[in-house]
C-alpha positions as CSV (number, residue, x, y, z in Angstrom):
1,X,34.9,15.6,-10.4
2,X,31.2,14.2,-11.4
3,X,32.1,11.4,-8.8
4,X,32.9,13.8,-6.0
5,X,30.1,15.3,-6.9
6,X,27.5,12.3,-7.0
7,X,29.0,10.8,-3.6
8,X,28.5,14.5,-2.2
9,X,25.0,14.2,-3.5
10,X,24.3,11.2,-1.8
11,X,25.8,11.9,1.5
12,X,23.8,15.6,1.9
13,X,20.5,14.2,1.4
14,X,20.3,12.2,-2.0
15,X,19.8,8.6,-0.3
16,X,17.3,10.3,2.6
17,X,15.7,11.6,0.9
18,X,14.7,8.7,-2.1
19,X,14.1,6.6,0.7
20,X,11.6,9.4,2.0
21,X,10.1,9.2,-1.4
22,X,10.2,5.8,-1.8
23,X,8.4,5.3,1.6
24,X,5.8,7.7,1.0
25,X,5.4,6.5,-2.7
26,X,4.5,2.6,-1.2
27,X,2.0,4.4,1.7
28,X,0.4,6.2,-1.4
29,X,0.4,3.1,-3.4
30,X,-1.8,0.9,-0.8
31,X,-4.9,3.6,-0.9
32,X,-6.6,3.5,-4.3
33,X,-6.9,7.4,-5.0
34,X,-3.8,7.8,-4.3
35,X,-1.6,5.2,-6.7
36,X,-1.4,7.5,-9.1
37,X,1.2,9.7,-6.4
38,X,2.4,7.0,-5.8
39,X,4.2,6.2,-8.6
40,X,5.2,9.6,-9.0
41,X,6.7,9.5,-6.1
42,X,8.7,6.7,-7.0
43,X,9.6,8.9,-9.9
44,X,11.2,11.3,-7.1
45,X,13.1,8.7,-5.2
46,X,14.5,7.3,-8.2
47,X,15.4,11.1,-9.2
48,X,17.2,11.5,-5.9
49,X,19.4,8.6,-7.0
50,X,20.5,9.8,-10.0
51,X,19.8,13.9,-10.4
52,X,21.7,15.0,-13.2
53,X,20.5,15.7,-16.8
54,X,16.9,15.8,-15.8
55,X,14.0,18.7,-16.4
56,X,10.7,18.9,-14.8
57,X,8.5,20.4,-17.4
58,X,4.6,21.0,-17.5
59,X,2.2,18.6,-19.3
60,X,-1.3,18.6,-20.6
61,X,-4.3,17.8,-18.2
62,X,-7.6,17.0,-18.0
63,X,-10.3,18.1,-15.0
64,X,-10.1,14.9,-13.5
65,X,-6.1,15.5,-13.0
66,X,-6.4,18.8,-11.6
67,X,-9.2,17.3,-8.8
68,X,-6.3,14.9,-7.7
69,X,-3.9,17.7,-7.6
70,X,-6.0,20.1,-6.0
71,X,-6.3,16.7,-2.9
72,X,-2.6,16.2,-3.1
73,X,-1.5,19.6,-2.9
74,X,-3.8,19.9,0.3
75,X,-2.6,16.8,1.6
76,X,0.9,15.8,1.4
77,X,2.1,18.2,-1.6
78,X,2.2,20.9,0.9
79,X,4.5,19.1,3.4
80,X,6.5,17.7,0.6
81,X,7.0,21.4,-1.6
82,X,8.1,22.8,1.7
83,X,10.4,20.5,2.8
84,X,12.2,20.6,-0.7
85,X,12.1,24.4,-0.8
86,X,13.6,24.4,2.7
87,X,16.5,22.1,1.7
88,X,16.6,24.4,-1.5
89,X,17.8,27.2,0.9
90,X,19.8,25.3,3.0
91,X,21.9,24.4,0.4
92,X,21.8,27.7,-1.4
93,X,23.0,29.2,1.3
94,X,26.9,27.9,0.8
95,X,28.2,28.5,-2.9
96,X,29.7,24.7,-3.0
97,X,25.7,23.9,-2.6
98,X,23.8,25.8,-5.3
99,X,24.0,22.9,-7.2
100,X,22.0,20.5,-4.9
101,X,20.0,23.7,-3.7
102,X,18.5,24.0,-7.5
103,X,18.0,20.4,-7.4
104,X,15.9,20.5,-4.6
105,X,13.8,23.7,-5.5
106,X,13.2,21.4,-8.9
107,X,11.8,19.1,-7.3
108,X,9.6,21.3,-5.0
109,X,7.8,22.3,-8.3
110,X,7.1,18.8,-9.2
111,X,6.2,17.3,-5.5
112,X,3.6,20.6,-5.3
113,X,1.7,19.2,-8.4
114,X,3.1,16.1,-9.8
115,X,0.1,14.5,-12.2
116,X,0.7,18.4,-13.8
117,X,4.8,17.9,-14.1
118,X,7.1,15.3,-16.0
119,X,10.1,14.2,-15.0
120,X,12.1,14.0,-18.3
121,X,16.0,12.4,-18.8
122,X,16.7,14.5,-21.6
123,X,15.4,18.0,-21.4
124,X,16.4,19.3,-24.3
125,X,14.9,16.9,-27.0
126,X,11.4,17.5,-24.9
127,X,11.9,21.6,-25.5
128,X,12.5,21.2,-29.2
129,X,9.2,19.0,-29.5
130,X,6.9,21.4,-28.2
C-alpha cells in the first residue's frame, strides 16, 4: 500500500513539483541575498521526493532573519504559499487526496516563511526536545 501510495504521490504532482523547487532553489542560489532560499528550497524539492514522516516546525530567529523573510514573503513566498494552498484544495477536495492535500498545505506554511520553519525527518523526537 505505501508503494501505491508513493507512485501516486509522484505522479499527482510530487516530481513537478521538486523540479519547481529545485529550479527555483538554483535561480535563488545565483543572487547573493537570496542563497539562503535557496537552499531551502532545495530542502522543498527534496521533500516532494520523499514526503512521509516529516514536520515543519517553527525555529528561533534573529532580526536579520525576519528582514529576509519579510523580502521573500513579498517576493516569491507569496506565489509559492499560494500555489501550495491551491494544490492543498485541489487534493482535499477528493477523500482518496487528503493525504497529499495536507502535504501540500504543510508546505505552504514553510514556503510562506522558510528561514522561520524547519523541515525535520522525525517530528516527534523534535516535540519532545522543546
Amino acid at each position: 500500500m505505501k508503494v501505491l501510495s508513493t507512485i501516486a504521490w509522484y505522479l499527482f504532482g510530487g516530481i513537478w513539483m521538486a523540479l519547481l523547487s529545485f529550479v527555483e532553489g538554483a535561480i535563488c542560489c545565483v543572487t547573493i541575498l537570496f542563497i539562503p532560499f535557496g537552499l531551502d528550497l532545495f530542502k522543498v524539492g527534496m521533500f516532494f521526493l520523499r514526503p512521509t514522516g516529516k514536520a515543519v516546525l517553527p525555529k528561533e530567529t534573529n532580526t536579520g532573519t525576519f528582514v529576509l523573510n519579510v523580502a521573500w514573503s513579498f517576493l516569491l513566498g507569496w506565489e509559492n504559499f499560494l500555489i501550495f494552498s491551491l494544490f492543498g484544495i485541489l487534493f482535499c477536495m477528493s477523500i482518496a487526496g487528503i493525504s497529499f492535500g495536507l502535504q501540500y498545505f504543510k508546505m505552504a506554511r514553510f514556503v510562506l516563511a522558510p528561514l522561520t520553519h524547519e523541515l525535520t525527518d522525525h517530528p516527534e523526537e523534535k516535540v519532545l526536545e522543546r
